[in-house]
C-alpha positions as CSV (number, residue, x, y, z in Angstrom):
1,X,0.0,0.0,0.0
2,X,1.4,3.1,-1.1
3,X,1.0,5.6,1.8
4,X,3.0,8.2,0.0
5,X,1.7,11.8,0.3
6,X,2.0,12.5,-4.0
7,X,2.1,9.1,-5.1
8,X,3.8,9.5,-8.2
9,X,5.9,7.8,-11.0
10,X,9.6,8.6,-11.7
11,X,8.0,9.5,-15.4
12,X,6.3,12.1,-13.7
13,X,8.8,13.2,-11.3
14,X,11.4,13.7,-14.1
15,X,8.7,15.9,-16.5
16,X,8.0,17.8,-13.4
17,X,11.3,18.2,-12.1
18,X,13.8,17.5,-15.0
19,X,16.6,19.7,-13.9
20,X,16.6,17.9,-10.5
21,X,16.4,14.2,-12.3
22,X,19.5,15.3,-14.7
23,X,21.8,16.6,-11.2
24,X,21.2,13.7,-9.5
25,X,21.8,11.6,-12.4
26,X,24.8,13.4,-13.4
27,X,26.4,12.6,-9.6
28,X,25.6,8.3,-10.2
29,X,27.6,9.0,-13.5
30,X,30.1,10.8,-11.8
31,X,30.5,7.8,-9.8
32,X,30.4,5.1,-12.3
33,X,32.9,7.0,-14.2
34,X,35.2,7.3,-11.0
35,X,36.8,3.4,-11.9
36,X,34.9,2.1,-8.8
37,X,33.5,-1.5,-9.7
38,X,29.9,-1.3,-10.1
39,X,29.2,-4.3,-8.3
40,X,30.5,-2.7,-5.5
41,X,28.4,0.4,-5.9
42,X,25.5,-1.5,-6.7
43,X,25.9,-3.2,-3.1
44,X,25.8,-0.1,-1.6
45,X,22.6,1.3,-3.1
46,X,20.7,-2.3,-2.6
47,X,22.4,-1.7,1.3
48,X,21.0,2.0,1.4
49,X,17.8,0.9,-0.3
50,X,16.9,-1.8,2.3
51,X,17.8,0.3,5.3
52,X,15.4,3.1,4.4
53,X,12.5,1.0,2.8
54,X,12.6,2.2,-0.3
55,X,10.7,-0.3,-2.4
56,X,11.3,1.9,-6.1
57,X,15.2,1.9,-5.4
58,X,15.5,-1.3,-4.2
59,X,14.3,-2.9,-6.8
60,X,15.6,-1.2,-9.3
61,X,19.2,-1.9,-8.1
62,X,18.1,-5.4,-7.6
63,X,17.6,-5.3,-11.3
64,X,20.9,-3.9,-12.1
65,X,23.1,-5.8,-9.6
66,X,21.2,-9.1,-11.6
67,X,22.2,-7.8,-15.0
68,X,25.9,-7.6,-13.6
69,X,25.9,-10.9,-12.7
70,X,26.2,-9.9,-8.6
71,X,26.0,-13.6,-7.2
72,X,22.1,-14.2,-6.0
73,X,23.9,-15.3,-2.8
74,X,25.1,-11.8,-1.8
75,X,22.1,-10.1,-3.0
76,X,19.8,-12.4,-0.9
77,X,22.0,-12.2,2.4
78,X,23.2,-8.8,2.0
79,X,21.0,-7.4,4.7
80,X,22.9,-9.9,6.6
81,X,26.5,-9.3,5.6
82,X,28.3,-9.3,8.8
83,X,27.2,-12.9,9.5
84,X,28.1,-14.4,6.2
85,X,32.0,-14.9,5.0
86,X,30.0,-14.2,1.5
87,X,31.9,-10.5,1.2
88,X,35.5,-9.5,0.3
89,X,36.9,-6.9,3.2
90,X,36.6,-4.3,0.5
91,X,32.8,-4.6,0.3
92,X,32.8,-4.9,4.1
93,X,34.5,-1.8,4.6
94,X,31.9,-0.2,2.2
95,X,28.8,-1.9,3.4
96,X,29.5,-0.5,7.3
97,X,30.6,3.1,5.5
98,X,26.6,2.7,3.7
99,X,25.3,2.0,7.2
100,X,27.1,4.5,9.5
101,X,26.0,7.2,6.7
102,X,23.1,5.8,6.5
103,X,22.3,5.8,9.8
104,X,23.8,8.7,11.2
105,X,22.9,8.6,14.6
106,X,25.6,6.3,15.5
107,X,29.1,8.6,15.7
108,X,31.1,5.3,17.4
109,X,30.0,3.1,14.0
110,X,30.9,6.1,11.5
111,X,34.2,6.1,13.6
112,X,35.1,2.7,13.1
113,X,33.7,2.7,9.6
114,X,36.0,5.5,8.5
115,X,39.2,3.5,9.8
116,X,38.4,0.1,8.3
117,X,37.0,2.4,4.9
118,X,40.6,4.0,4.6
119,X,43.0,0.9,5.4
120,X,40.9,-0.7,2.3
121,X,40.2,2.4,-0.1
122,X,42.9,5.2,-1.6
123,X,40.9,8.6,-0.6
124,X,39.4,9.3,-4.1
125,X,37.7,6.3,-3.7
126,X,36.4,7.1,-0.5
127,X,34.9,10.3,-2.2
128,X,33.7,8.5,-4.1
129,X,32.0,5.9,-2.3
130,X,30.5,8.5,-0.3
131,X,29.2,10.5,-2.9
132,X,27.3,7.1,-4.2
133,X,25.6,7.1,-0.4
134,X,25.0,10.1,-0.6
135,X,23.6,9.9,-3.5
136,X,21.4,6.5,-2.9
137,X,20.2,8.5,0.5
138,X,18.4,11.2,-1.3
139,X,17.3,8.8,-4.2
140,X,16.0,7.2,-1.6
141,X,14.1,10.5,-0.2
142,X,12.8,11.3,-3.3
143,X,11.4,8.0,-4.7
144,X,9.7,7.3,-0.6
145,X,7.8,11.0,-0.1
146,X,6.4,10.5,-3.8
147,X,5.6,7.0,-3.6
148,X,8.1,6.4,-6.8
149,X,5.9,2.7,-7.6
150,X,8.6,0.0,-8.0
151,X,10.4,-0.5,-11.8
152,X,9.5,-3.6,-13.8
153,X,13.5,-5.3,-15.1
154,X,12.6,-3.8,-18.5
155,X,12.0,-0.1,-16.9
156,X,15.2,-0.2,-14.9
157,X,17.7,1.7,-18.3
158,X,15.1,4.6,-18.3
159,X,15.0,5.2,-14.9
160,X,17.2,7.2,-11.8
161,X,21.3,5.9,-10.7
């Protein structure tokens, strides 16, 4: 049940507010033209995604993270990564940086995040990485107050990064 206040497709959001759609756009293509692997970035948007119940962005990074081949076993226990040996130390690092950003409440996790983020990433990556939580976060914001309806797989090249 969509409880949203302006339920509303991305179509519609991105007639209404094209200069907004192309920004935020331009920022996920910032980031996928960074050298980053996309499976890794993908991770952290499905991460993001779950965390703030965003059904729109969540699935349509499930569809992407499937078209990259991300192993169905990391995409099903990924809300569950720190009690599966299922992630490399890289994506660890990255997953707690999605949740202490994510979460912000928690300065002792963003602490610990940030030192196990830079033994594992050089800092432009880590600019990166953040911009691409950043940038899931408010993706996220955007597609939950307008009650963005989940993408079908064959919507998911027309739609947001």
């Amino acid at each position: 049940m969509n409880v949203a206040p302006f339920p509303m497709s991305y179509e519609a959001f991105a007639k209404a507010a094209g200069s907004v759609q192309d920004a935020m756009r331009a920022l996920g293509k910032a980031v996928d033209e960074s050298g980053l692997d996309k499976a890794l970035t993908e991770l952290v948007k499905l991460r993001a995604s779950q965390i703030n119940g965003c059904a729109f962005c969540l699935q349509l990074h499930l569809n992407v993270a499937r078209k990259l081949g991300l192993p169905q076993e990391k995409i099903d226990l990924l809300a569950v990564w720190r009690e599966t040996t299922l992630f490399s130390d890289r994506e660890r690092a990255a997953l707690a940086w999605t949740e202490a950003l994510t979460l912000t409440g928690d300065h002792d996790a963003r602490t610990t995040a940030s030192s196990d983020l830079k033994a594992r990433f050089s800092e432009a990556e880590i600019v990166y990485l953040t911009v691409a939580i950043g940038t899931i976060n408010q993706w996220n914001r955007i597609a939950i107050g307008l009650g963005f309806p989940p993408p079908t797989p064959s919507r998911t090249s027309a739609t947001a990064s």
